[in-house]
C-alpha positions in Angstrom: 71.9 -41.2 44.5 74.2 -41.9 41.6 72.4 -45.1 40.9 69.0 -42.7 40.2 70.7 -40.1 39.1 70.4 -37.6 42.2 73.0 -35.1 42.1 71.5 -33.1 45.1 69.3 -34.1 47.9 68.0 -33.4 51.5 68.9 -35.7 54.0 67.0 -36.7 57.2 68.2 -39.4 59.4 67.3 -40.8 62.8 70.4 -42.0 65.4 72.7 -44.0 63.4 71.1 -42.9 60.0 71.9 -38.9 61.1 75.2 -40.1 61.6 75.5 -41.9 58.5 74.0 -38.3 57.1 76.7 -36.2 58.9 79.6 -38.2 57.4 77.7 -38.2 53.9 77.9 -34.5 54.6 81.3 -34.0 55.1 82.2 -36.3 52.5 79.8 -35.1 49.6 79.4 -31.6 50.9 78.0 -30.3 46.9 75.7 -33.2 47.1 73.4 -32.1 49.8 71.1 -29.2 49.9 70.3 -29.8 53.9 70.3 -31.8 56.7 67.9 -33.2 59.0 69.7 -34.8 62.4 67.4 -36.4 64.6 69.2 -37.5 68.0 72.2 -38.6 65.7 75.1 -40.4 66.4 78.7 -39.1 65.4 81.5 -41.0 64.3 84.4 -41.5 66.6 82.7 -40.3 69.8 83.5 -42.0 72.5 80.3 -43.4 74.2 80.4 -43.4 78.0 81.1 -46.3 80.7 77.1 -47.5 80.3 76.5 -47.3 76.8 80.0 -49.9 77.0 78.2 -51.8 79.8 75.1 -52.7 78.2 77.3 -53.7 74.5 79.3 -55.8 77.2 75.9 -57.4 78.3 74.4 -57.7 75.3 77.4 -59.3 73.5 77.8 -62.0 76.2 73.8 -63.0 75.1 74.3 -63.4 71.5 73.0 -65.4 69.9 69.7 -65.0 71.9 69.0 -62.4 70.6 65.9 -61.8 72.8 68.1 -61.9 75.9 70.0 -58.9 73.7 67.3 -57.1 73.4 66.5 -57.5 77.1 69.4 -56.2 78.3 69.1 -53.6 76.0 65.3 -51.9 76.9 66.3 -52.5 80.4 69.4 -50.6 80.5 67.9 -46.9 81.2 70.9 -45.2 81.6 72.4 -46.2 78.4 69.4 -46.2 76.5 66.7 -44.2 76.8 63.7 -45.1 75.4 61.1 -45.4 78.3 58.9 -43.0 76.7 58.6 -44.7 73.7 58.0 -48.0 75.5 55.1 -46.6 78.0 53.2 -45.8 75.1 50.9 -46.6 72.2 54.0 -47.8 69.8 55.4 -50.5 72.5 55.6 -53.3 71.2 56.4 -52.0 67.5 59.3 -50.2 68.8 60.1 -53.9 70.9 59.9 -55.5 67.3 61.9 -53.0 65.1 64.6 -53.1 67.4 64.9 -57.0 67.6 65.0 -57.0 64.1 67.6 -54.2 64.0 69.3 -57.0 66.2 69.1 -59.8 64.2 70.2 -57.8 61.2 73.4 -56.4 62.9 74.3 -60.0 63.6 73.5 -60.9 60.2 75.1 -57.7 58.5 78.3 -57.1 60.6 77.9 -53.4 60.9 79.8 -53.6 64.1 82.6 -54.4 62.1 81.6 -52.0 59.4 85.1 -49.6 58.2 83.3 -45.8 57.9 85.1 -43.8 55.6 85.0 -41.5 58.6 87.8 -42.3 61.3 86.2 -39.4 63.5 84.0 -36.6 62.0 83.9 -35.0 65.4 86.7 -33.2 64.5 84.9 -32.2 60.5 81.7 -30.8 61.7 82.4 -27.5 60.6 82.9 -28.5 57.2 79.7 -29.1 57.0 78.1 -26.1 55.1 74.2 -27.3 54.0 71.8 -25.7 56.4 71.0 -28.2 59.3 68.2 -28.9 61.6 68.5 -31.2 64.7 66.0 -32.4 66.4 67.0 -32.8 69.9 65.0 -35.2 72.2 64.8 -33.5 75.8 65.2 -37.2 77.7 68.1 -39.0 75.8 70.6 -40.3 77.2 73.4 -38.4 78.2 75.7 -39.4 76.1 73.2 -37.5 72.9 73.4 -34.9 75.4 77.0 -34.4 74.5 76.6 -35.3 71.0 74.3 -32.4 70.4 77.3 -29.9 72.0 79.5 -31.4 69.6 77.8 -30.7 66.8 77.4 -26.9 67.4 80.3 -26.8 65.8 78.1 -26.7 62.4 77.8 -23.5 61.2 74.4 -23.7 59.7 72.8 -25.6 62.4 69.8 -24.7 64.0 68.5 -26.8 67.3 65.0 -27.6 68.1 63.9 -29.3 71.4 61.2 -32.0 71.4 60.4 -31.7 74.9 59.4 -34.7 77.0 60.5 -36.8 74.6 63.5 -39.6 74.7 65.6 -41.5 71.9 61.9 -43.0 70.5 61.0 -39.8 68.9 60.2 -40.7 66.3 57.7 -43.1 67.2 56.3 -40.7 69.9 56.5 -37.4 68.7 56.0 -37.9 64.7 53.7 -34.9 64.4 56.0 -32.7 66.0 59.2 -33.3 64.0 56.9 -33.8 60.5 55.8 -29.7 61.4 59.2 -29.2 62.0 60.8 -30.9 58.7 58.4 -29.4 56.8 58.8 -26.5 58.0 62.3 -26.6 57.2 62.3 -27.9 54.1 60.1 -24.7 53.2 62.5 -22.5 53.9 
């Protein structure tokens, strides 16, 4: 933003990007006019015993990073994303997230140092107006996620039903309605 000279913006991000969002929230709070969250993540939340299971599994396959991604689509009840890979967008969604392997790998973001220890505790100070976009067959972990973060105080929920953490893959038409629809407002 500084770089193009952006002193205000909306922000939309999906899963680790509405994370990144949240934190750039709390951190630059006169810097954002809204926020879109779709099925984000949050800093310092503690993911459950299967999300740790499949990281477990898929750590002990690197570098085969096929065998990582294996263990990932075929870990349901960490990762939920069965919708998504029943449908028209298979094996697109299959390819962006081996790449999105390969690059963590590459890039290191496991070992990345946010500037956030926890913003699970800071979610009410963020003050932009806030739509989330809530998939209605995530995983349960986003299931707690999403009660954390009623703690905004401008947030407003929407429910894509029938839809899991591929959303935006599946349901594209829906959320586009819905961002637009608050970005109009």
């Amino acid at each position: 933003m500084n770089h193009l000279a952006i002193e205000q913006a909306f922000l939309a991000g999906h899963s680790l990007g509405g994370q990144i969002a949240a934190d750039f929230s709390i951190l630059h709070p006169n810097r954002v006019k809204g926020l879109i969250l779709v099925a984000p993540g949050l800093t310092g939340f503690e993911y459950d015993k299967n999300f740790k299971k499949m990281n477990e599994r898929m750590w002990k396959s690197v570098p085969d990073t096929n065998e990582m991604l294996t263990v990932m689509l075929n870990s349901n009840e960490a990762y939920a994303i069965s919708i998504g890979l029943n449908g028209m967008h298979s094996e697109f969604i299959r390819r962006i997230h081996l790449d999105n392997i390969k690059k963590s790998l590459e890039w290191k973001n496991f070992e990345t140092d946010w500037p956030i220890k926890s913003s699970a505790e800071k979610l009410t100070e963020i003050k932009a107006p806030t739509l989330y976009l809530h998939p209605t067959q995530d995983k349960a972990d986003l299931q707690r996620i999403k009660k954390r973060y009623e703690q905004v105080p401008t947030i407003t929920f929407k429910n894509i039903s029938n839809s899991d953490h591929s959303l935006t893959w599946t349901h594209y038409d829906q959320i586009s309605e819905l961002m637009t629809e608050f970005l109009k407002d």
